[in-house]
Structure formats: C-alpha cells, structure tokens
C-alpha positions in Angstrom: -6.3 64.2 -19.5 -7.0 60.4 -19.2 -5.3 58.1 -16.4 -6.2 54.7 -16.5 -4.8 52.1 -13.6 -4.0 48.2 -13.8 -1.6 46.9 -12.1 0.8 43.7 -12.2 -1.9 41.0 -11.2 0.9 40.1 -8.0 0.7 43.3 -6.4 -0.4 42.8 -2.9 -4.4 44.2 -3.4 -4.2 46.7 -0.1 -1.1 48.1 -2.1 -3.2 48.6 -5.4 -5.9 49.7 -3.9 -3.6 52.6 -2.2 -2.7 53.9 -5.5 -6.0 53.9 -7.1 -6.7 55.8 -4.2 -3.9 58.7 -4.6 -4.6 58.9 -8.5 -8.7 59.3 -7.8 -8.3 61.8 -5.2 -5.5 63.7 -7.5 -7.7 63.2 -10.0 -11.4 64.4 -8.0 -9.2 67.9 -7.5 -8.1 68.4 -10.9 -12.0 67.7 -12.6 -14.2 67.1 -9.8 -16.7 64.4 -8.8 -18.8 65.2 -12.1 -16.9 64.2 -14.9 -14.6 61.7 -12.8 -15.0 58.7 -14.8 -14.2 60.4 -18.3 -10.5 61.1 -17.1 -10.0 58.5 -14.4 -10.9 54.3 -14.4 -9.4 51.6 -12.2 -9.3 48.2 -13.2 -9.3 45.0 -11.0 -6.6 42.6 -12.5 -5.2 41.0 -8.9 -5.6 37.5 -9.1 -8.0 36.1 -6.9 -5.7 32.9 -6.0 -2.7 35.1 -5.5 -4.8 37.5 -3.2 -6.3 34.2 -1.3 -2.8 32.9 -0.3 -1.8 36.2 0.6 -4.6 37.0 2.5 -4.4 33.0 4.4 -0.2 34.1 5.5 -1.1 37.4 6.5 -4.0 35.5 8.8 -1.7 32.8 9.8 1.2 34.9 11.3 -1.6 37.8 12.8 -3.2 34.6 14.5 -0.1 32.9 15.9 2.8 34.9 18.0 2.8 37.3 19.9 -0.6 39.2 17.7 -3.1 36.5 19.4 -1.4 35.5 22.6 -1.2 31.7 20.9 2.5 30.3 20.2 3.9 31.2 16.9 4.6 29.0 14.3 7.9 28.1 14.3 8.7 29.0 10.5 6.7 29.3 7.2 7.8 27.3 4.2 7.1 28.8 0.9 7.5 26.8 -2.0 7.7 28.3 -5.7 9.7 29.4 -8.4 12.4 32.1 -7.9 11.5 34.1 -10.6 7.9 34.1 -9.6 6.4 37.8 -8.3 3.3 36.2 -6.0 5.8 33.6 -4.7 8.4 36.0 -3.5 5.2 38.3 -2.3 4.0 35.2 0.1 8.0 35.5 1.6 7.8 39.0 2.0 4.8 38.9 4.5 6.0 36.3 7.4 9.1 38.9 7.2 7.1 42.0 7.9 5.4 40.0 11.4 8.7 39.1 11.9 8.2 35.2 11.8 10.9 33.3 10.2 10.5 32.3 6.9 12.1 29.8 4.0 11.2 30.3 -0.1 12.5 27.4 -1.7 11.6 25.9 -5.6 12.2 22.7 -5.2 12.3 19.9 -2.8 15.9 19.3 -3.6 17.0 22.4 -1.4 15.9 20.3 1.7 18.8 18.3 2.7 19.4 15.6 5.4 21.8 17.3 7.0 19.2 19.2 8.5 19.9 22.5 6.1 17.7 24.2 3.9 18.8 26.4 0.9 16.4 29.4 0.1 16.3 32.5 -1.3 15.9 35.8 1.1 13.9 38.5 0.4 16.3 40.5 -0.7 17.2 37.8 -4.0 20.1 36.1 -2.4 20.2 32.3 -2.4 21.9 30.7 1.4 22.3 27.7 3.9 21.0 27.6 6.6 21.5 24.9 9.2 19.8 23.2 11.8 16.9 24.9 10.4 14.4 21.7 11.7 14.2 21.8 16.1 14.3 18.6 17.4 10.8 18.4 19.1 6.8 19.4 17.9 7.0 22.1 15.8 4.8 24.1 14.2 5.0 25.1 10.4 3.1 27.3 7.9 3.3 26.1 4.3 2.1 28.3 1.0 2.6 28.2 -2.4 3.1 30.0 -5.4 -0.5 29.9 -7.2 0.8 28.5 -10.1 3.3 25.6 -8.0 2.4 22.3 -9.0 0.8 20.5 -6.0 3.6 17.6 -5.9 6.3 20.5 -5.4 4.5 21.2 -2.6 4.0 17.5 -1.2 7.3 16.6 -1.8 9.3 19.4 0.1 6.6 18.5 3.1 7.9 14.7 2.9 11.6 15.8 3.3 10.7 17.8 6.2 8.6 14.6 8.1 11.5 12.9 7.4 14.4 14.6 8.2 12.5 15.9 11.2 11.4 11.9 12.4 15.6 11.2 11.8 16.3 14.2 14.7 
C-alpha cells in the first residue's frame, strides 16, 4: 500500500499539515519508521503567496482586538473573485477572531450610499448599510493572490471617498 498527499494549493498550510500528520502516523503503525517512505510521501504544493496573505490576516486580527490589548480594526476588506478558493480562505479568517469582515470582486459593490455588497462566508451575496462610521477608522485590506492590483486600488478610492463625504 502506497498513499501519497497533495493538496489543493489554497488549503490553509496548518490544515494540510494536520493531515499529513494523521496519514504518517496511520501510516508509521501499519509499516513502521523503516520502510515509511516506500508507502507514504507528502508533497508541498501551498502557494507561497496564498500562505503569505494568510499568514499577514491571521497576524493582523491576533495583533489588534481584544488578542493584544490594542483597538481592533474596525473591518477587513477583502477584495477578489467569488469563485476564487484563497480569496474566500482570507474571509474565512477575520470570521474565526470574530472581526467583521467584507469579500467583494469588484469596486462596483462599493456604493455612495454608504452600502457595501459582499459575499458571506457561507456563499450568499448581501447589503449591508452604513457599513463606513463616520470618524477614524481603522481597516485591514487583503487580496486574492491572483487580484489585479488596480482592483485593489480602486475599491480603497471608493472607501476614501465615500468615507471623506460622511
């Protein structure tokens, strides 16, 4: 028996590494340490500017909030396609620390009204309003590792704008 692992190159690496982990040690009591390698092999195929924006969210909402005693930030805007697996990964992690959180794919789901329309974690597509506070704020801003930069730049100039109009 043979058992090989390589996982979708999205996959949160902690997460990947976890099953690598259960498959060697199933795999350590079925043949032992000796002849390990001719029945199991784990390969590394997590993208290394997935895992970096991953890594700079999960650091950005352990180091704001309530986890470092600093003010949190007051919502992270993710920007990226819908369909995209690392995008919706970099929404899933502001959920988990409980800090608010907006995936949108285009700057277009900004609107001067003061609403933003973004996708939840769960796939749904919403409104919400008043999502800018009059006031500083503080935002976190990611993208998808394969979002065009301008996507990026131009939801940010809809935000200083409507924002400046509050």
């Amino acid at each position: 028996m043979k058992v090989g692992l390589a996982n979708q190159t999205t996959m949160y690496k902690r997460e990947t590494k976890e099953v690598g982990r259960i498959f060697e040690v199933a795999m350590l009591k079925k043949f032992g340490p000796a002849t390990l390698s001719e029945h199991y092999s784990e390969f590394d195929t997590i993208c290394d500017a997935t895992q970096e924006r991953q890594d700079a969210v999960t650091d950005l909402v352990q180091q704001t909030g309530i986890f470092a005693g600093q003010d949190p930030v007051d919502f992270v805007l993710v920007v990226g396609g819908f369909d995209s697996s690392n995008t919706a990964h970099l929404k899933e992690i502001p959920e988990k620390f409980n800090v608010e959180s907006y995936h949108i794919d285009r700057e277009e789901r900004i609107f001067a009204d003061n609403s933003i329309e973004h996708r939840t974690v769960d796939g749904k597509v919403e409104i919400k309003k008043n999502f800018l506070k009059k006031g500083p704020i503080t935002i976190g801003i990611t993208s998808g590792a394969s979002t065009p930069d301008k996507c990026l730049e131009d939801a940010l100039e809809r935000i200083f704008m409507i924002h400046k109009l509050l």
